[in-house]
C-alpha positions in Angstrom: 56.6 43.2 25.3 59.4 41.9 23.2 59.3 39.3 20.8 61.2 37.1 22.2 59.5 37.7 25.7 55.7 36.6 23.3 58.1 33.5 22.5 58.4 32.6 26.1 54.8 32.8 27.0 53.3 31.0 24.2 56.4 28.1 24.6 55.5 28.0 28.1 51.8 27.9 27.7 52.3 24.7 24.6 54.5 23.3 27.3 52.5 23.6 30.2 50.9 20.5 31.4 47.0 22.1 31.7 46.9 22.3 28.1 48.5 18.5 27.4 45.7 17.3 29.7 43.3 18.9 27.8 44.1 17.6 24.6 44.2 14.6 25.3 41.3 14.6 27.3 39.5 15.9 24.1 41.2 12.8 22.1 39.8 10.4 24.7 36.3 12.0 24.6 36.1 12.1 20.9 37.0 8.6 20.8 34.8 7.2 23.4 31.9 9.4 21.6 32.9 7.5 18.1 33.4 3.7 19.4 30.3 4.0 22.0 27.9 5.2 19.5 29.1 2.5 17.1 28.5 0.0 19.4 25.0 1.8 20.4 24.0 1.9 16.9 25.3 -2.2 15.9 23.6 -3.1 19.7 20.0 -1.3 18.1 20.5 -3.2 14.6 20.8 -6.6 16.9 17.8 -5.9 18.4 15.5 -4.7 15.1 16.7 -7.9 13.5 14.7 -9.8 16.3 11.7 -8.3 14.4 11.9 -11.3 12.3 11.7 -14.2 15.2 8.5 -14.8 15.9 9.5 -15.5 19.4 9.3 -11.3 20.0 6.8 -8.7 19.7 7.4 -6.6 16.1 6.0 -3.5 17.7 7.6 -3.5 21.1 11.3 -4.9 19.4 11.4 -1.5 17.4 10.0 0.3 19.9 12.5 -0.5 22.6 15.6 -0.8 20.1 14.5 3.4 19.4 14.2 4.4 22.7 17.7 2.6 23.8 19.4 4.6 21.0 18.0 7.3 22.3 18.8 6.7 25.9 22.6 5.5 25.3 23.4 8.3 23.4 21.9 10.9 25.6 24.3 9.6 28.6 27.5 8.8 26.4 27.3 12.8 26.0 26.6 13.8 29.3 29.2 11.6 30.8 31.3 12.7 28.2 30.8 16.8 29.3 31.5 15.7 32.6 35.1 14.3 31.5 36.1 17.5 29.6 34.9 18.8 33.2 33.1 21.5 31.7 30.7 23.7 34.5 27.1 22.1 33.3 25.7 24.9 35.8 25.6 27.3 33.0 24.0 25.2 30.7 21.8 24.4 33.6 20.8 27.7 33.9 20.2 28.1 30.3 17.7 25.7 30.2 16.3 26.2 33.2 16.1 30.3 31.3 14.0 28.4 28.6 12.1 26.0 30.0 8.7 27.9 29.9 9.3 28.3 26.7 10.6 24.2 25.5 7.5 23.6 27.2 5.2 25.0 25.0 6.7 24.4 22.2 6.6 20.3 23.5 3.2 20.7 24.5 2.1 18.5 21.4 5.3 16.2 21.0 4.2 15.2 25.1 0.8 14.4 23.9 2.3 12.3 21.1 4.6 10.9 23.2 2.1 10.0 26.0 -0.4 8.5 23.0 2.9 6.2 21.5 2.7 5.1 24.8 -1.0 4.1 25.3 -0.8 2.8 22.0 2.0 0.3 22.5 0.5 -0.6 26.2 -3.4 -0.9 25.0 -2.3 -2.4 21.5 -5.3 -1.6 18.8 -2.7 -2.4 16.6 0.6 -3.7 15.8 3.3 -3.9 13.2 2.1 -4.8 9.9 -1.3 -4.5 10.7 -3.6 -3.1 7.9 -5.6 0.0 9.5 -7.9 3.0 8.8 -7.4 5.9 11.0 -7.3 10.0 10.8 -8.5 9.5 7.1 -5.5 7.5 6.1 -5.7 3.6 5.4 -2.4 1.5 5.0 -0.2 -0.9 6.2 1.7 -0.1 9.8 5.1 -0.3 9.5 6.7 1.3 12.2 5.7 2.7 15.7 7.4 5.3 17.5 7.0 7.3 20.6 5.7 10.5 18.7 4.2 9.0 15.3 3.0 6.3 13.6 4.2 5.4 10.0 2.0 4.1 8.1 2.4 2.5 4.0 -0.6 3.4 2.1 -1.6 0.9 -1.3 -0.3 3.1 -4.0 2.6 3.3 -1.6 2.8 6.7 -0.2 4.7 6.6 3.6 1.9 8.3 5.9 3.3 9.8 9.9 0.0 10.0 11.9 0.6 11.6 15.4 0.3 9.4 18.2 -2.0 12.1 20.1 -4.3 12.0 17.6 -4.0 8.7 17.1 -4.9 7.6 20.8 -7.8 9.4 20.6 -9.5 8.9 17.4 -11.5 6.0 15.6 -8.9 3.6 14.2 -10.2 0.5 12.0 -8.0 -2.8 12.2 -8.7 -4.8 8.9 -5.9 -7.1 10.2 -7.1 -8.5 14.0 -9.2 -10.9 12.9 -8.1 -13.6 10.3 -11.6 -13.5 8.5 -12.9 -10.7 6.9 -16.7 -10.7 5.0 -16.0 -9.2 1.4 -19.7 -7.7 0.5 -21.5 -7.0 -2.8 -24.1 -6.1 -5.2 -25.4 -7.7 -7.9 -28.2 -6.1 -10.1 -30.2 -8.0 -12.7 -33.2 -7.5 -14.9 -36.8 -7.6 -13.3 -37.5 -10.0 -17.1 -34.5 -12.3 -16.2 -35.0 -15.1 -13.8 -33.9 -14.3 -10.0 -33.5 -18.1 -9.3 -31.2 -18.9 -12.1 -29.0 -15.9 -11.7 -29.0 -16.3 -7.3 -28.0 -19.9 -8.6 -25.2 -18.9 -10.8 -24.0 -16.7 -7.8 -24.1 -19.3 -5.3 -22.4 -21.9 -8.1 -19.4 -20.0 -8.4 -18.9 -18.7 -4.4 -19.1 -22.4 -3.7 -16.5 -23.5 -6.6 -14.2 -20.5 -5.5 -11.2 -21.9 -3.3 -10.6 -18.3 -1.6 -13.7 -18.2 0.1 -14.7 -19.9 3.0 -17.6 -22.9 3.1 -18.2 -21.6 6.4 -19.8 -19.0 7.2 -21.5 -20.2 3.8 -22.2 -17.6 1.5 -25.1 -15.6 1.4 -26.9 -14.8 -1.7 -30.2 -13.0 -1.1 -32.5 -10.6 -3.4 -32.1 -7.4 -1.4 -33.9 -4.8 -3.1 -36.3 -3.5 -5.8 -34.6 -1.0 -7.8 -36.3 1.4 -10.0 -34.5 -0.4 -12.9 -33.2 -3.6 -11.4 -33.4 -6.3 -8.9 -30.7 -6.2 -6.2 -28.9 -9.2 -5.2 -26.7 -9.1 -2.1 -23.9 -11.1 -1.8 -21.7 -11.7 1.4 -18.5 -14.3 1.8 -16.2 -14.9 4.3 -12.5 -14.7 3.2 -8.6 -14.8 5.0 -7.9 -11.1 4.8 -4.8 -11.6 2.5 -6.9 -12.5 0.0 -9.9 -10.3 1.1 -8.8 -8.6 -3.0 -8.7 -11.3 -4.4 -12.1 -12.4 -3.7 -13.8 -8.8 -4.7 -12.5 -8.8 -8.4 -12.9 -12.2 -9.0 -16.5 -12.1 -7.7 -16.8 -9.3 -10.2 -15.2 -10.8 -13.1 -16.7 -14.4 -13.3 -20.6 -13.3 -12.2 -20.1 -11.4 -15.2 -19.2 -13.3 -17.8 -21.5 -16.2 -15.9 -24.8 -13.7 -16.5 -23.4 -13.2 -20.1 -23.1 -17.2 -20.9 -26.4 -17.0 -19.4 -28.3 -14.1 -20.9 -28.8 -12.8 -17.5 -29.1 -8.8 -17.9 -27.1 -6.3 -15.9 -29.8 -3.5 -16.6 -28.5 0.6 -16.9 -30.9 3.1 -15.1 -34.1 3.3 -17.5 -36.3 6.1 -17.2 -39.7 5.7 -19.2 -41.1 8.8 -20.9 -45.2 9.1 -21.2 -45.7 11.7 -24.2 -49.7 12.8 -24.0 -51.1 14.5 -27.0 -53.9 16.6 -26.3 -56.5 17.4 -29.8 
């Protein structure tokens, strides 16, 4: 073949119309796959920013803002294959090749998936809900289909699985608006028990965090070997559930010291017997 005969066939194959439809087939499909996902994405902020009306559900708002990303997107692309009108029988094949094998290795993202779901249906928790669970304790701050993220105090970001999560013991510090903030107190068995349970009760009862009722409780609650125990229980909201517990700490201290009330250490006495 000549070259001027290799001229022809590649100007008649740039002039042909098969390839012009093509290209701009590709033009429209990268478009369509630019503006729809834009829209997708600035549709899923609309609905997060609902998190803050109180009018919806924190939990299901992000939830359902995810999964229609998720959803959109997946059909913009199919649809999108199906305009190029690429053969999706090979692909289907492939899969269909692989499938044992996806499903194994989604064995555990299922279970995850199927616990997001329990959890957001059965609702032990929700959205900013303080919790314990799976040896983790933090702040919720986001639930999705295969994990839950949780904020712990010293602010390190925690991903529990949602399998596990379904499954296990989870503590919810945040369902009930009261939560009881208990302690100990130890004083002297020489100091007076009245006075000090007196001095307790004195400042619980000054204190505008905790509750009048439940009132407090201020019992003696053991005998130590080197102290009386006095137990103290009061109800506070639970935002302020930290507040209570070092201030407790701090003011029955320096109210035993104005007081000569003794916090005692552990004493241990030694009998020395001298035989002749």
């Amino acid at each position: 073949m000549t070259l001027e005969e290799l001229w022809q066939v590649i100007k008649g194959w740039l002039l042909s119309d098969a390839l012009w439809n093509t290209l701009i087939r590709i033009v429209i499909s990268i478009i369509l796959l630019v503006v729809s996902f834009k829209i997708i994405n600035s549709i899923a902020r609309k609905m997060e920013r609902r998190v803050n009306d109180k009018r919806f559900d924190k939990t299901i708002t992000k939830t359902l803002a995810y999964l229609f990303k998720l959803v959109a997107k997946t059909v913009i692309v199919v649809a999108i294959i199906g305009f190029l009108g690429i053969d999706t029988s090979g692909i289907t094949a492939l899969v269909a090749s692989f499938g044992v094998c996806i499903g194994l290795a989604v064995n555990g993202a299922v279970a995850n998936i199927a616990g997001g779901v329990l959890i957001i249906v059965t609702r032990p928790f929700k959205v900013d809900d303080y919790i314990e669970a799976q040896g983790y304790a933090g702040t919720v701050t986001d639930i999705k289909l295969t994990a839950t993220k949780i904020v712990t105090p010293d602010n390190k970001v925690v991903y529990i699985p949602n399998g596990a999560l379904s499954n296990g013991n989870i503590v919810n510090y945040s369902e009930k608006q009261l939560r009881r903030v208990d302690m100990s107190f130890t004083i002297d068995y020489a100091d007076d028990y009245g006075k000090a349970r007196e001095l307790i009760l004195d400042i619980c009862n000054a204190h505008e965090l905790i509750e009048k009722e439940p009132a407090p409780f201020v019992r003696m609650s053991e005998h130590s070997a080197s102290a009386i125990v006095i137990s103290v229980k009061v109800w506070t909201k639970n935002e302020t559930y930290w507040d209570v517990y070092f201030d407790l700490n701090e003011k029955v201290k320096a109210s035993f010291d104005a007081n000569e009330i003794h916090i005692p250490f552990n004493q241990l006495d030694v009998h020395i017997k001298k035989e002749d």
